[in-house]
N, CA and C of each residue as an Amber inpcrd file, in Angstrom:
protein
   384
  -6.3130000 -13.8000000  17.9920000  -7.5150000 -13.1450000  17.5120000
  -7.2140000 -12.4900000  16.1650000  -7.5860000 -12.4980000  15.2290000
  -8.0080000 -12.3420000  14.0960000  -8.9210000 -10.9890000  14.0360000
  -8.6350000  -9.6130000  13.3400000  -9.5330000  -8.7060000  12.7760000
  -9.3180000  -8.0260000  11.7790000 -10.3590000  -7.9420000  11.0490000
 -10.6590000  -7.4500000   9.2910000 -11.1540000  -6.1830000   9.5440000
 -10.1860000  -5.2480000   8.5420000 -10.5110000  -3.5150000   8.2980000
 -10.4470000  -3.6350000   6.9440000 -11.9070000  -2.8100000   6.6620000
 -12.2660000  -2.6540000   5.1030000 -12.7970000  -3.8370000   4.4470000
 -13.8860000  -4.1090000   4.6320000 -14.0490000  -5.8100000   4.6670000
 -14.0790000  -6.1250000   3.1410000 -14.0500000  -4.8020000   2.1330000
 -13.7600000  -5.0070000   0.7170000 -13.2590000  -3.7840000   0.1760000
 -11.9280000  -4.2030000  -0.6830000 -11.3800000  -3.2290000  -1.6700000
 -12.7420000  -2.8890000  -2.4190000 -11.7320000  -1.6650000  -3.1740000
 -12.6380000  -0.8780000  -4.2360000 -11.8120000  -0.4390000  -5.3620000
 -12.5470000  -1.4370000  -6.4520000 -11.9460000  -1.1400000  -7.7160000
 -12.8260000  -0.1330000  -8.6640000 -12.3450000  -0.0570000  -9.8850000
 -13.3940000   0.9110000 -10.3900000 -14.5440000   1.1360000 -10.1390000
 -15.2640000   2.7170000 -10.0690000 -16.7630000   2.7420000 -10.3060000
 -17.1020000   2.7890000  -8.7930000 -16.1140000   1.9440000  -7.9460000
 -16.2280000   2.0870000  -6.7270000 -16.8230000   0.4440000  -5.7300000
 -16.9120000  -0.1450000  -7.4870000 -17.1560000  -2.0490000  -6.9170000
 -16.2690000  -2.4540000  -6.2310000 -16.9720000  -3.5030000  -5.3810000
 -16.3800000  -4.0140000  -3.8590000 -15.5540000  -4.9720000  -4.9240000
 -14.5120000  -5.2350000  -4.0470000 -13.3060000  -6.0910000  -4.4910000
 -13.4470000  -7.4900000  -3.2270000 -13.3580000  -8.7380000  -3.3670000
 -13.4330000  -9.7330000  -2.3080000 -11.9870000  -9.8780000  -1.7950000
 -11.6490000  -8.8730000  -0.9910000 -10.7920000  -9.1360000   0.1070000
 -10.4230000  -7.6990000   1.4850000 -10.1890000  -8.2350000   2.4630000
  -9.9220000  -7.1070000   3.2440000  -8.7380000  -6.1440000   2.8760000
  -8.7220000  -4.8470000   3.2240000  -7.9210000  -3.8950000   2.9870000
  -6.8130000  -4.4780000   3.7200000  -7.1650000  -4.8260000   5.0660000
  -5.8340000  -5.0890000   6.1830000  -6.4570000  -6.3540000   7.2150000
  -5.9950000  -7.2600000   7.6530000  -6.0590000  -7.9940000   8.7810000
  -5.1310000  -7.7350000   9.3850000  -5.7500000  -7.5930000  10.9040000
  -4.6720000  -7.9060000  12.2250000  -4.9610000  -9.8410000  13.0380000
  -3.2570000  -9.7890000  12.7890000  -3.3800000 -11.4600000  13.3230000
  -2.3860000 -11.2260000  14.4660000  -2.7400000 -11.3200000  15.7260000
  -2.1550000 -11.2250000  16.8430000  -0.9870000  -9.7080000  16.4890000
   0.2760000  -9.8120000  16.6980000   0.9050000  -8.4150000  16.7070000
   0.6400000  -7.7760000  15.3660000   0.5840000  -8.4480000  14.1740000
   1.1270000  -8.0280000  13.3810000  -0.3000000  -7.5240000  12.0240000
  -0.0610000  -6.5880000  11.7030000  -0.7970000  -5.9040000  10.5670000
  -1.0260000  -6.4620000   8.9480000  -1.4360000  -7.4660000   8.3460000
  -1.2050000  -7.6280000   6.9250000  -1.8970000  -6.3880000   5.9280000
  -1.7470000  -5.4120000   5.1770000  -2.2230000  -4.4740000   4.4320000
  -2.2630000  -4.9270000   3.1500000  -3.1670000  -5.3070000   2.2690000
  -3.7180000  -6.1140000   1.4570000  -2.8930000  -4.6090000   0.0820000
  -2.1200000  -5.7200000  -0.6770000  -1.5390000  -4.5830000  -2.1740000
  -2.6100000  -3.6060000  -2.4270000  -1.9100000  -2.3100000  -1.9090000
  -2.4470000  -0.6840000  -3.0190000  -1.9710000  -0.1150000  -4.1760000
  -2.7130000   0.1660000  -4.7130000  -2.2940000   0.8020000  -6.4140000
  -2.6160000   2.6300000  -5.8340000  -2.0980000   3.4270000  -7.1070000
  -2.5290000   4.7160000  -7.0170000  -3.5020000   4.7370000  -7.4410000
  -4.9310000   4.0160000  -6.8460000  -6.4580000   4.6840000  -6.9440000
  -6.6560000   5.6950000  -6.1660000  -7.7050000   6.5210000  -6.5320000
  -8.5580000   7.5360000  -5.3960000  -9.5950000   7.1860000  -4.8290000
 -10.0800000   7.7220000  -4.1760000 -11.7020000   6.7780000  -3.1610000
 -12.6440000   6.3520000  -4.3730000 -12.6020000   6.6790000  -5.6600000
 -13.6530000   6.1130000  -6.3320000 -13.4960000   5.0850000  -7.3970000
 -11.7950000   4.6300000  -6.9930000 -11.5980000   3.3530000  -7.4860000
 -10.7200000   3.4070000  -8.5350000 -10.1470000   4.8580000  -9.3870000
  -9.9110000   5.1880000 -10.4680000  -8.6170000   5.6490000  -9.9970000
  -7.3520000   5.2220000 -10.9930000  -6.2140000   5.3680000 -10.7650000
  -6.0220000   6.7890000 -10.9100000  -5.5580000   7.3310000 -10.4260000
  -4.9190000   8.8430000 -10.6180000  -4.3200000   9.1160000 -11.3670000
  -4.8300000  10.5970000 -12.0720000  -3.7390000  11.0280000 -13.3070000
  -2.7130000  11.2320000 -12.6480000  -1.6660000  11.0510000 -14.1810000
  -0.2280000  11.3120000 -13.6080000   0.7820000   9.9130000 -13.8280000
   1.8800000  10.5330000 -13.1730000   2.7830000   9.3340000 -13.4770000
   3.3510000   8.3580000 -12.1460000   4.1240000   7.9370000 -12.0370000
   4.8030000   7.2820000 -10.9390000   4.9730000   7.7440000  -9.5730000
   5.6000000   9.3670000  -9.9890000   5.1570000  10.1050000  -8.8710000
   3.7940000  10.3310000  -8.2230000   2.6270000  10.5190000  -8.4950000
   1.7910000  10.7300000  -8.2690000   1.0320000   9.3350000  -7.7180000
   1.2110000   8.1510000  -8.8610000   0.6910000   6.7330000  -8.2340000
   1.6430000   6.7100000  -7.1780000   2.6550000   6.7250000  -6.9500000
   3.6220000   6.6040000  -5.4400000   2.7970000   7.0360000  -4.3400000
   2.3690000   8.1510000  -4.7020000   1.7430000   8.8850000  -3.5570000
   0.7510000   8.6730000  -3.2380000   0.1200000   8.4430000  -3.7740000
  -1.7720000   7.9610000  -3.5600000  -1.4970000   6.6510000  -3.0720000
  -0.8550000   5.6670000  -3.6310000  -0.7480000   4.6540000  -3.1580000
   0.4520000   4.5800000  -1.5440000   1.2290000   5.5070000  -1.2890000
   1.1800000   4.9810000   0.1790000   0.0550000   5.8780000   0.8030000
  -0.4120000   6.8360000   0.7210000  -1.7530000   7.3930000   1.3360000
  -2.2720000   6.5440000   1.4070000  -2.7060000   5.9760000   0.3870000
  -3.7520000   4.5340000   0.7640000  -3.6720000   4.0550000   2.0750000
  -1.7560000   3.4300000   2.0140000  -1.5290000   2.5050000   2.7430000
  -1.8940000   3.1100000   4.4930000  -1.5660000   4.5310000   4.5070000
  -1.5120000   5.1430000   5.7570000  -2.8690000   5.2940000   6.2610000
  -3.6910000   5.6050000   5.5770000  -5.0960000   5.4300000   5.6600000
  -5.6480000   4.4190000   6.2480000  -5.5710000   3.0640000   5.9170000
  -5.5490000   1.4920000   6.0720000  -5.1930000   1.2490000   7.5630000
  -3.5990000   1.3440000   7.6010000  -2.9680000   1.4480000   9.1550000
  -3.7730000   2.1110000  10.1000000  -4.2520000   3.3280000   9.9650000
  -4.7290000   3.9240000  10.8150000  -6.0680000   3.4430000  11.1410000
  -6.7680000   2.4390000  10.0490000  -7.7480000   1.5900000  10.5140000
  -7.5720000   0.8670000  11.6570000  -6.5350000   0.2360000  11.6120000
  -5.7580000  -0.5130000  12.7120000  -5.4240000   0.0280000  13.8030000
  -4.9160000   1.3790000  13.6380000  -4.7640000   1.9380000  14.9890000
  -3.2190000   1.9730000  14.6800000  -2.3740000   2.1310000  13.7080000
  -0.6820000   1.9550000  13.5080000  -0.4900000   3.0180000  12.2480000
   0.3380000   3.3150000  12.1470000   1.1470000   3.9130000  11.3200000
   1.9600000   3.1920000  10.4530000   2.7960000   4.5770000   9.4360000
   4.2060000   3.6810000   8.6920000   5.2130000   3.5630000   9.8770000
   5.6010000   4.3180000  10.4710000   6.6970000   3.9340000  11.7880000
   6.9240000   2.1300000  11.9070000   5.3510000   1.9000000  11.9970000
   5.2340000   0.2350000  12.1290000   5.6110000  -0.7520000  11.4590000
   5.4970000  -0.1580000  10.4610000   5.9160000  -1.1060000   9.1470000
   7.3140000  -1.4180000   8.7720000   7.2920000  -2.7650000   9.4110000
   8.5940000  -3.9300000   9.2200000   8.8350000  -4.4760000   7.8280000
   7.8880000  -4.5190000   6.5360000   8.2130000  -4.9680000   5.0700000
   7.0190000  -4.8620000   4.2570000   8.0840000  -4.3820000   3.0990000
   7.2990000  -3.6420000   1.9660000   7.7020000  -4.6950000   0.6670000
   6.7390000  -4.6870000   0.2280000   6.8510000  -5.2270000  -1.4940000
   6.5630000  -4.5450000  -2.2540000   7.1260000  -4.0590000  -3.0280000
   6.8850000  -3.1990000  -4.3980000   7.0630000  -3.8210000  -5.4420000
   5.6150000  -3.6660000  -6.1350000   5.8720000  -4.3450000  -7.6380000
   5.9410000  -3.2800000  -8.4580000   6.5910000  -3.0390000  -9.5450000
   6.2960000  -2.0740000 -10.9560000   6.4920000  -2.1420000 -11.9240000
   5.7450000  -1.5030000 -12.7580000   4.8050000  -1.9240000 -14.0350000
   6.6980000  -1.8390000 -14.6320000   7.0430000  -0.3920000 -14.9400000
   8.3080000  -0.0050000 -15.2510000   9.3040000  -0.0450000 -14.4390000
  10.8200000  -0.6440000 -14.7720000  11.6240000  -0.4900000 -13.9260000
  12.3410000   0.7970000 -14.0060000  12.7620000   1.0980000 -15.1490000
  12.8190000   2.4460000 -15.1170000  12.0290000   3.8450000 -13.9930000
  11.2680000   3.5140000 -13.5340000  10.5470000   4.4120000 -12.7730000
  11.2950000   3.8840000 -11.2310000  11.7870000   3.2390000 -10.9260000
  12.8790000   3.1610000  -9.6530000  13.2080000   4.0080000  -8.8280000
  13.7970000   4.9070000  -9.6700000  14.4410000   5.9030000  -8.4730000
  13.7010000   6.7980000  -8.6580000  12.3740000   7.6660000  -9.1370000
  11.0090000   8.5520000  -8.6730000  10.3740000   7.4780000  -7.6790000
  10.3200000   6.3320000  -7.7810000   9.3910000   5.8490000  -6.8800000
  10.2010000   6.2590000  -5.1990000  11.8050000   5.6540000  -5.8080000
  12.2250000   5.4110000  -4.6120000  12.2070000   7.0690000  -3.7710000
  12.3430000   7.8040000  -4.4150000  12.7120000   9.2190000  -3.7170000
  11.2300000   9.5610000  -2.8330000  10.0830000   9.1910000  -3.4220000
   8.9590000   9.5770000  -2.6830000   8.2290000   8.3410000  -1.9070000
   8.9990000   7.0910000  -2.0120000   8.9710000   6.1590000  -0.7640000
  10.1280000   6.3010000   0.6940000  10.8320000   6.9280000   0.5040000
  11.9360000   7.1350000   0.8770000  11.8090000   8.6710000   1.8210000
  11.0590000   9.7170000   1.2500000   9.6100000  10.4290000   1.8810000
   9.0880000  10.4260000   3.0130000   8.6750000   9.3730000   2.7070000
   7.1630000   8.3500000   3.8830000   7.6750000   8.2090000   4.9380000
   8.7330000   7.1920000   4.5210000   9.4610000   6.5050000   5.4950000
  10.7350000   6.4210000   6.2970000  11.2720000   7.7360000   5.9240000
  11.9900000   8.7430000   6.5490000  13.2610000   7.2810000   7.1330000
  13.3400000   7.8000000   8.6750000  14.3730000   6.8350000   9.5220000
  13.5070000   5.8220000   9.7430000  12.4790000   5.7360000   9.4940000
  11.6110000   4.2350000  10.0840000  12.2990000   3.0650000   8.9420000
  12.5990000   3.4870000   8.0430000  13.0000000   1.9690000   6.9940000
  12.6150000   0.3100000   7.1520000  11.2770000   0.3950000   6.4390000
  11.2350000  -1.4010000   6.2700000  12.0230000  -1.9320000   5.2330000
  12.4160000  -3.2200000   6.0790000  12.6490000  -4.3010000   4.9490000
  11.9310000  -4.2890000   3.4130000  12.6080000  -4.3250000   2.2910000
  11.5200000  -4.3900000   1.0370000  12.2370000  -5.3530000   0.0870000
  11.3330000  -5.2930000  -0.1900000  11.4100000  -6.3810000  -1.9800000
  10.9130000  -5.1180000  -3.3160000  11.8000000  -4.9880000  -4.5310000
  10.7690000  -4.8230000  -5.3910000  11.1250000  -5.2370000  -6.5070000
  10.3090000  -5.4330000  -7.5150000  10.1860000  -6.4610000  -8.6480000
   9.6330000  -5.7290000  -9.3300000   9.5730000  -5.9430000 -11.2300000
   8.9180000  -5.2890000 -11.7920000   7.5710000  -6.8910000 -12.2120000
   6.6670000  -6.6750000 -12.4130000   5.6310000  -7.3110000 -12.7530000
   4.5780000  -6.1930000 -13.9250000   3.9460000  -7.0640000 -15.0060000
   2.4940000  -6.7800000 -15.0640000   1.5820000  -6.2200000 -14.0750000
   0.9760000  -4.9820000 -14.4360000   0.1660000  -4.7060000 -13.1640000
  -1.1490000  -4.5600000 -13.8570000  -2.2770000  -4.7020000 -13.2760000
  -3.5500000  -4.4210000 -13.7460000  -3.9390000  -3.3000000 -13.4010000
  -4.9790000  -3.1820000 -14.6540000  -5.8820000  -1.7010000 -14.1250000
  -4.8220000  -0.5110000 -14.7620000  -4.2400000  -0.9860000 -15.7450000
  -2.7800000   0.2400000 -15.9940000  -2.1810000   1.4090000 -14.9410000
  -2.0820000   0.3920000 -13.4830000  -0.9320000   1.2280000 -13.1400000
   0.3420000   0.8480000 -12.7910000   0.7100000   1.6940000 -12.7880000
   2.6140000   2.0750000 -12.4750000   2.9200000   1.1340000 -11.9000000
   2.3750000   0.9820000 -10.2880000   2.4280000   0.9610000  -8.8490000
   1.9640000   0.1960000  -8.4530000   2.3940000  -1.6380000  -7.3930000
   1.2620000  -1.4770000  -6.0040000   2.3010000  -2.0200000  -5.2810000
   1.8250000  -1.6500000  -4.0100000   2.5930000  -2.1110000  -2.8650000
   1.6370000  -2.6600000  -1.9480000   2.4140000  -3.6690000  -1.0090000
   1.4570000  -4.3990000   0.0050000   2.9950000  -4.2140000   1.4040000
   2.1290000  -4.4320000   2.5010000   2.9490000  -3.7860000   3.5980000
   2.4760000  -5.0930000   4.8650000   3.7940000  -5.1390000   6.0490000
   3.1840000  -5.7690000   6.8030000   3.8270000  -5.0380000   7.9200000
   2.9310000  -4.5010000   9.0770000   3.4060000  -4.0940000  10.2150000
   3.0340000  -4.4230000  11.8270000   4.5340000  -4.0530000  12.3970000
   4.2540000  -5.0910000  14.2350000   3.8230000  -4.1770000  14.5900000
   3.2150000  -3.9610000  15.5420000   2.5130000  -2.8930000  16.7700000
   2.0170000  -3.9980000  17.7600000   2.4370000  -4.3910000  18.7670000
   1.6320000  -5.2380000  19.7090000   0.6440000  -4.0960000  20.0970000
  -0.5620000  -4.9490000  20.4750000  -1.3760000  -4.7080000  21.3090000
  -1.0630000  -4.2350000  22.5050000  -1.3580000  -2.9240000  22.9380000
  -1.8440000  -2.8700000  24.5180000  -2.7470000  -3.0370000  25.4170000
């Protein structure tokens, strides 16, 4: 079984974006890449630190659509704009995710929308 939370992102201004925030496909959680936006679509002032933060809020937000947490979360991808920004990101991902530690990837890429930051997440929680 197949289910869609957030049946559309929100990019600036607060326009629907065509894709779900998160699907659940049998155990597992897909959480569709977050940037440091705020609910109205607009990246947050500030720097790395601050996009770090908004953007796993996002992500925790999302999960809890699902009914899961970060605890759950088995792998992370991090893309960023700067590599230099590494170890601020890492200290306030590192935060979040305390002893739970997912698997991650991160890469620096082009990011749109000029931010720092996005991450996309995938987490197990079977069903009860």
């Amino acid at each position: 079984m197949i289910e869609r939370f957030g049946t559309h992102g929100t990019g600036p201004g607060g326009n629907p974006l065509p894709f779900a925030k998160a699907v659940r496909a049998g155990d597992f959680v897909f959480v569709s890449g977050q940037v440091g936006a705020g609910p109205d679509g607009e990246i947050v002032a500030g720097g790395i630190v601050e996009q770090t933060t908004r953007c796993i809020e996002n992500i925790k937000g999302i999960l809890e659509l699902a009914g899961v947490g970060l605890e759950h979360v088995v792998k992370t991808t991090v893309w960023l704009d700067d590599l230099r920004d590494f170890w601020s990101m890492n200290r306030v991902y590192a935060g979040y995710f305390g002893e739970h530690l997912p698997t991650r990837s991160c890469v620096q890429a082009r990011l749109v929308v000029d931010c720092k930051i996005e991450i996309e997440v995938t987490a197990y929680a079977p069903k009860v």
